[in-house]
C-alpha positions in Angstrom: 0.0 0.0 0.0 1.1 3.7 -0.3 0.4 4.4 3.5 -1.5 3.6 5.9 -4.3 5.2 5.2 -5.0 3.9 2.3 -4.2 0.3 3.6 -6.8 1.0 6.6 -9.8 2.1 4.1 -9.6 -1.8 2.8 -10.2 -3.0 6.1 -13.6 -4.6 5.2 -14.2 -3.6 1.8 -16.2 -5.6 -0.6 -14.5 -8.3 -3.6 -15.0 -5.6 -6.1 -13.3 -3.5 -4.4 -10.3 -5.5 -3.2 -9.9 -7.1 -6.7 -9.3 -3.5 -7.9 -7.3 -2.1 -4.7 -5.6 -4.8 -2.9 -1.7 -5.4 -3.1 -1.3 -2.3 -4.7 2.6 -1.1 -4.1 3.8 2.2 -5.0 7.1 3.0 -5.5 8.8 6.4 -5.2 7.7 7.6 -9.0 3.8 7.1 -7.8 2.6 5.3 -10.5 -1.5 4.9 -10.3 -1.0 1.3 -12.6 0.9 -1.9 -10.7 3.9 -1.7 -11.8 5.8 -4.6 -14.2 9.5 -5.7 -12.0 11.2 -7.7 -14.5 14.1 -8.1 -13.0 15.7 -11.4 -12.0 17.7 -9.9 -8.6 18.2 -7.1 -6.6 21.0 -5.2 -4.9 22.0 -4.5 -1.8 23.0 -1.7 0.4 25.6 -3.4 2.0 27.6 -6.5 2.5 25.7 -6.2 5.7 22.0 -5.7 4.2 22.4 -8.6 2.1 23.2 -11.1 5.0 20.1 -9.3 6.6 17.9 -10.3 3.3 19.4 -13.6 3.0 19.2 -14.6 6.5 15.1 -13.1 6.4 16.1 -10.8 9.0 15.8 -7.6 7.4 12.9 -6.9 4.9 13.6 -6.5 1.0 14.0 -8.6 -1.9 16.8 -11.5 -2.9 15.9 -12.9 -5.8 12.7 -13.3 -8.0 12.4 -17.0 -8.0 11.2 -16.1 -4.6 10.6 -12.5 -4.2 9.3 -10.0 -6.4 7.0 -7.1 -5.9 4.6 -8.2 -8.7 4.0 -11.5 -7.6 3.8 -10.2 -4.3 1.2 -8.2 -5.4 -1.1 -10.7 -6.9 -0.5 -12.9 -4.1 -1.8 -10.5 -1.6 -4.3 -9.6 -3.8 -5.6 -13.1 -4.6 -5.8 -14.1 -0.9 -8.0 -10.9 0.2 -10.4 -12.1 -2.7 -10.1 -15.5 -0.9 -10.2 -14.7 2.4 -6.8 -16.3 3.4 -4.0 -15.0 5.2 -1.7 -15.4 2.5 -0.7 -16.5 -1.1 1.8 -18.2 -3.0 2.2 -18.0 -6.6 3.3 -20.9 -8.9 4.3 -21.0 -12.2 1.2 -23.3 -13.5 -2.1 -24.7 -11.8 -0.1 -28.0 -11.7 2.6 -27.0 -9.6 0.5 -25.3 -7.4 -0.8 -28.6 -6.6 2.5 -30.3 -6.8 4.0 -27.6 -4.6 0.9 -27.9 -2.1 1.5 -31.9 -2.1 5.4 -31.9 -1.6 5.4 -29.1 0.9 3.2 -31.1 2.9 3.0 -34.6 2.6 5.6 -37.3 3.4 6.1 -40.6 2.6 3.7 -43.1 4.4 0.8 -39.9 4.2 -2.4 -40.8 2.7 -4.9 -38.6 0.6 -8.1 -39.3 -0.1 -9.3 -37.4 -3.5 -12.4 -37.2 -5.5 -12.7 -39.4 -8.6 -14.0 -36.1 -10.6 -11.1 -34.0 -10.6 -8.7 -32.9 -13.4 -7.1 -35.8 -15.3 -3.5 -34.7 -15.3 -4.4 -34.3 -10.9 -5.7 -37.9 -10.9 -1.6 -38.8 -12.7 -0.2 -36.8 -10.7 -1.6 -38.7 -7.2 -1.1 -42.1 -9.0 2.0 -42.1 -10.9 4.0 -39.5 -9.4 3.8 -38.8 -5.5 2.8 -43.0 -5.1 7.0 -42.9 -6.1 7.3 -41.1 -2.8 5.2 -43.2 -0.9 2.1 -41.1 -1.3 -1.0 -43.5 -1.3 -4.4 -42.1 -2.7 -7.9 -43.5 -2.6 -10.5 -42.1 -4.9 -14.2 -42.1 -4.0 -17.3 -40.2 -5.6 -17.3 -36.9 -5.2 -21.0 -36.9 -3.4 -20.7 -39.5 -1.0 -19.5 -38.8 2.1 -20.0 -41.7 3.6 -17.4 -43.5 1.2 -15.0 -40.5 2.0 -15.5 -40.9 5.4 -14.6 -45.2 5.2 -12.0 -44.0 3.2 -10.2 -42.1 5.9 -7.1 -44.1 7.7 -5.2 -43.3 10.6 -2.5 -41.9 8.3 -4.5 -39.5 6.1 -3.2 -36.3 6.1 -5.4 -34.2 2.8 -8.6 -34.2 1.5 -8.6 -33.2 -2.2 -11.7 -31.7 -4.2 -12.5 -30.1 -7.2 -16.4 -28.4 -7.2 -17.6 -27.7 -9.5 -16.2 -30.9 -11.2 -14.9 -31.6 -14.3 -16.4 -32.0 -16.6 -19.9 -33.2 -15.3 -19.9 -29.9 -12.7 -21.0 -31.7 -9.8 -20.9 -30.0 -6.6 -19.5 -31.1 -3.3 -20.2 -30.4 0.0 -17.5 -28.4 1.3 -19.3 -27.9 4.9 -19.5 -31.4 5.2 -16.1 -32.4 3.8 -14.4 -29.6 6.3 -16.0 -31.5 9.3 -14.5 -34.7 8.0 -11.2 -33.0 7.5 -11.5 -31.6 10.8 -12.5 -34.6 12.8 -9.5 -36.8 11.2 -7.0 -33.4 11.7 -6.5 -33.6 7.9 -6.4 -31.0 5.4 -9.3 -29.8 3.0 -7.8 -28.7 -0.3 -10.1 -27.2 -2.4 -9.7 -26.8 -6.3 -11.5 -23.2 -6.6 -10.8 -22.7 -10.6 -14.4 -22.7 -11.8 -16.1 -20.8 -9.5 -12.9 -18.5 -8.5 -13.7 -16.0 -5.1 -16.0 -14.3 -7.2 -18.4 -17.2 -6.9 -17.0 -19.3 -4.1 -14.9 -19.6 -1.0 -14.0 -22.3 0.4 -12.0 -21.0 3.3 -14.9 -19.2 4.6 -17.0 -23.2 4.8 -13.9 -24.8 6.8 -11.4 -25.8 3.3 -7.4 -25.4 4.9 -6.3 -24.6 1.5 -7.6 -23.2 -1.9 -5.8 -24.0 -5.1 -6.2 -22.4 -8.6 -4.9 -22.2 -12.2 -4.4 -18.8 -13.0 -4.6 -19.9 -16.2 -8.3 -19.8 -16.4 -10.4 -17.4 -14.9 -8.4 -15.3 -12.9 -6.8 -13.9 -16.8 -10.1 -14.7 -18.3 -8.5 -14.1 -21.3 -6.1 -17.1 -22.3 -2.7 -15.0 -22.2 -0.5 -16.6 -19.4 0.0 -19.9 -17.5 0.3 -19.4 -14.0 -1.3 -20.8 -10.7 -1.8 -19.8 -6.2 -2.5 -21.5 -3.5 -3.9 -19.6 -0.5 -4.5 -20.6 3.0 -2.8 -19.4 6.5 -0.2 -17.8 7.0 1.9 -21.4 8.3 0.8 -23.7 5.8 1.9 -21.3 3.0 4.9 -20.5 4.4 5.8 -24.3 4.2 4.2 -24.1 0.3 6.9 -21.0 0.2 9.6 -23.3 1.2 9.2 -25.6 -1.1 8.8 -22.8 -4.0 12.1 -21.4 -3.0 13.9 -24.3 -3.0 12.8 -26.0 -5.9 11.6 -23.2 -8.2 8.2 -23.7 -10.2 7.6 -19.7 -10.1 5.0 -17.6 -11.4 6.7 -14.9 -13.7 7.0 -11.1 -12.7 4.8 -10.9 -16.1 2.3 -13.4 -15.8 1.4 -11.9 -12.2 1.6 -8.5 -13.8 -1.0 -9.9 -16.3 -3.1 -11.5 -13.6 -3.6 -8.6 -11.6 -4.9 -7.0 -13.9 -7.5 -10.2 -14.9 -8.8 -9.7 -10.9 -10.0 -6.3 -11.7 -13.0 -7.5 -13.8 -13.4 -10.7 -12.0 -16.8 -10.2 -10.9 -17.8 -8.5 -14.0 -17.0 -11.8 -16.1 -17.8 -14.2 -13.6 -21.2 -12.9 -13.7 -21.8 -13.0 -17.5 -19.9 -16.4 -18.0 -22.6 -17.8 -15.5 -25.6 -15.8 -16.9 -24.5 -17.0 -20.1 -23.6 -20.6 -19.7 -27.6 -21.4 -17.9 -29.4 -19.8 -20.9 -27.0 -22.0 -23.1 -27.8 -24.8 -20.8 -31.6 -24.4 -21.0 -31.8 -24.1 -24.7 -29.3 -27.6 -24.7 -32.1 -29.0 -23.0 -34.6 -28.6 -25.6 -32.8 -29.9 -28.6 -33.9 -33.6 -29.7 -29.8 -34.8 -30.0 -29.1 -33.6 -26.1 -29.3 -37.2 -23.7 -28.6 -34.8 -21.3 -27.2 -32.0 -19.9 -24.6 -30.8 -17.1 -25.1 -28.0 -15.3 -25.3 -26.7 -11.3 -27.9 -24.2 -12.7 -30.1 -26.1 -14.0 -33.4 -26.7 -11.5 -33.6 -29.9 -11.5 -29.5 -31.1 -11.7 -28.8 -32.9 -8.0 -26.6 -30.2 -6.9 -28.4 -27.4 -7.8 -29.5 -26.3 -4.2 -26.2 -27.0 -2.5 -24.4 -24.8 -5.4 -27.4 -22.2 -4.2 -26.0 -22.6 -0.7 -22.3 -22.2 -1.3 -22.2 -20.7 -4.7 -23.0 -17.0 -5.3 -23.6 -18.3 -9.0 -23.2 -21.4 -11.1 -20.1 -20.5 -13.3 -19.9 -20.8 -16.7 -18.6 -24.3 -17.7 -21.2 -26.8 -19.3 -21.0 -30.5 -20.5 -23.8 -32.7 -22.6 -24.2 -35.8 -23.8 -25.1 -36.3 -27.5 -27.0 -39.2 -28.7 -24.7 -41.6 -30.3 -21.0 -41.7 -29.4 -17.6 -40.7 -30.3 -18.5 -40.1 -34.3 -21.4 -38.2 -33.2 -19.7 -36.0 -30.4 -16.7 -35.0 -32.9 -19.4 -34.0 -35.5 -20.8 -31.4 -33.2 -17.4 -30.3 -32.3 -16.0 -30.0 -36.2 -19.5 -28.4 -37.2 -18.8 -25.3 -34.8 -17.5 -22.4 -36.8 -17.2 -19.6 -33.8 -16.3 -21.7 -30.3 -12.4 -22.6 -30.1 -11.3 -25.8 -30.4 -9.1 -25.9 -27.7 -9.1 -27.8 -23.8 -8.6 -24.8 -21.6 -11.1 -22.8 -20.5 -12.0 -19.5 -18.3 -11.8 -17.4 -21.8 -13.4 -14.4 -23.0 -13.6 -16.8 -26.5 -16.0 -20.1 -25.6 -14.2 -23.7 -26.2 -15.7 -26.7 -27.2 -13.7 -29.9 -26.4 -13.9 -34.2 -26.0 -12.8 -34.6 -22.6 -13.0 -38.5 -23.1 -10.0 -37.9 -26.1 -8.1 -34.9 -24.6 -8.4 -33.8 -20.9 -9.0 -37.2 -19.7 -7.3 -39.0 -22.8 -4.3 -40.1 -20.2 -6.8 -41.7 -17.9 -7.8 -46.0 -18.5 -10.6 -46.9 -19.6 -12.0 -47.8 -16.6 -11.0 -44.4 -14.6 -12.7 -42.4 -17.4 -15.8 -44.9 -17.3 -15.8 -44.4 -12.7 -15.5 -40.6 -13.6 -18.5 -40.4 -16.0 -16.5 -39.3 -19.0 -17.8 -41.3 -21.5 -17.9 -41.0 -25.4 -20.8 -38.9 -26.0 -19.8 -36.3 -23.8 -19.0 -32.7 -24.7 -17.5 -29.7 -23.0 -18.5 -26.2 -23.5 -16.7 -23.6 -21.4 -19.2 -20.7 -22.3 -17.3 -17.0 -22.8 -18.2 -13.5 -23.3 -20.0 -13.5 -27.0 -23.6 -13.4 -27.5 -25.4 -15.8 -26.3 -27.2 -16.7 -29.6 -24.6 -17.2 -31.7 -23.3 -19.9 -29.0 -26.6 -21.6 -30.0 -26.4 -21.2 -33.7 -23.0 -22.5 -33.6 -23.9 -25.9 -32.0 -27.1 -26.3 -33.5 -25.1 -26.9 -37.2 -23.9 -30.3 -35.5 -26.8 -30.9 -33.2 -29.1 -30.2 -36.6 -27.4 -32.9 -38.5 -28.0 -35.8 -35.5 -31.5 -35.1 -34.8 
């Protein structure tokens, strides 16, 4: 902040306000914009101010694998939207949860995670930290009964994605935070599709919140980047970790990110309003099985995502009827969505999570997950509602 007073009129203040205000840093010249460090390290007054730095002694920055102002920024930023005491930013969604799992876990831990999260998460749990004597168990996302047989004397996380995807099932985060409480484990919660603008976890009893930057918190599909937020001690253990073994956000991508969190809200908002109008017109096409959707009235997590969701974000899935042939028709007959398996865009994307987000999965994981041939993904963006529809319905027109 540029003083105090400034620093105190936050105290309080709404998301909107905080996306646009908080973590703001001025340096002597008084720039009103965040200003871009890109600088890779920084010197010292003295032999005597550097062992000061080094040693954490004295404040100022080292080196920007670790510390720079604009990742400091978005970090402080992010976790006043979130409602945590602090943030650490990592070079990718990924290694945020990589650098969430290693900082930690330990060998002979135990985490039990959702079977409807992110595919590359899922190879992550099972072919990576199981090297370090990680063990997982996967159960359905809804059942808490089967997460709560599913919890040992060892198990140290709770992971969860909610919405999921791609189905966008919603979990009970109240529910799961008393189960993490009761067996003194950790709730992490995967917080990309809803963001803060929508959800926070934190506030229902989650330990830690992870996000790809990637997605919503740009909202525009420019830079890689990912955060984890949570208290002040477990992040200074995920800092540890960062420092040591280096999957950092970039002085640009947080410059970039900062300025995503501005409008937040705004999008967030229209992504959602948006995404249930597409969703309702899905319903009402003869080629739709069915359709995906928190929004909708009648999907089973619609009054849960009421409860803990201030909307129901703007990512969609449906079922065409046929299979594979007849899902890649849809897909190939859209002239206006993008081709393309990210998501949180201004531009909408269209995608086969059965061939591409979940490709590296077995058969049977992707069949336990719901992700079956048929099955398309829309993450809805900021164009016109209609011409989302007019788009699809050249595919849908052709299987009716």
């Amino acid at each position: 902040m540029s003083d105090d007073s400034e620093f105190n009129a936050l105290h309080g203040a709404r998301l909107d306000t905080l996306a646009v205000r908080a973590g703001i840093a001025r340096t002597a010249e008084g720039e009103h914009a965040e200003p871009l460090f890109l600088t890779s390290s920084y010197v010292f007054d003295s032999a005597a101010d550097a062992a000061a730095r080094f040693a954490g002694t004295a404040p100022g920055n080292v080196y920007s694998r670790y510390t720079n102002p604009t990742v400091r920024a978005f970090e402080q930023r992010l976790a006043a939207l979130e409602g945590g005491e602090a943030a650490v930013a990592t070079a990718s969604g990924m290694a945020a949860i990589l650098s969430t799992c290693m900082a930690l876990l330990k060998s002979g831990d135990h985490v039990v995670c959702s079977r409807d999260v992110f595919g590359t998460t899922v190879s992550l749990f099972t072919r990576y930290l199981d090297k370090f004597g990680v063990a997982v168990t996967f159960v359905p996302l809804l059942d808490l009964d089967q997460w709560r047989a599913a919890i040992r004397p060892d198990t140290a996380m709770l992971f969860v994605e909610t919405p999921s995807n791609p189905l966008c099932e919603v979990a009970d985060l109240a529910g799961l935070s008393q189960l993490a409480r009761d067996s003194a484990s950790l709730l992490v919660v995967d917080n990309c599709f809803c963001t803060p603008a929508l959800q926070t976890p934190l506030a229902l009893g989650a330990d830690i919140v992870v996000h790809s930057a990637t997605k919503y918190l740009d909202g525009q599909g420019r830079c890689v980047g990912g955060a984890v937020v949570g208290s002040r001690a477990l992040m200074e253990e995920v800092m540890v970790f960062l420092r040591t073994c280096g999957p950092t956000m970039s002085a640009f991508n947080a410059w970039v990110f900062l300025k995503g969190l501005e409008t937040l809200r705004l999008r967030m908002d229209a992504h959602s309003q948006s995404a249930l109008e597409l969703a309702r017109w899905l319903r009402t096409q003869p080629a739709i099985e069915q359709v995906y959707y928190a929004g909708l009235e009648d999907h089973p997590g619609h009054a849960l995502a009421r409860r803990q969701q201030r909307a129901y974000g703007g990512v969609l899935s449906f079922r065409v009827r046929g299979g594979r042939e007849q899902a890649w028709q849809v897909i190939d007959a859209t002239r206006i969505m993008s081709l393309t398996a990210n998501l949180g865009d201004a531009k909408t994307t269209i995608v086969h999570p059965a061939t591409t987000t979940h490709g590296r999965l077995s058969a049977a994981e992707r069949e336990r997950a719901g992700i079956t041939e048929n099955l398309i993904r829309v993450a809805v963006g900021l164009e016109h509602v209609a011409d989302l529809q007019d788009d699809l319905q050249r595919g849908l027109a052709a299987l009716a």
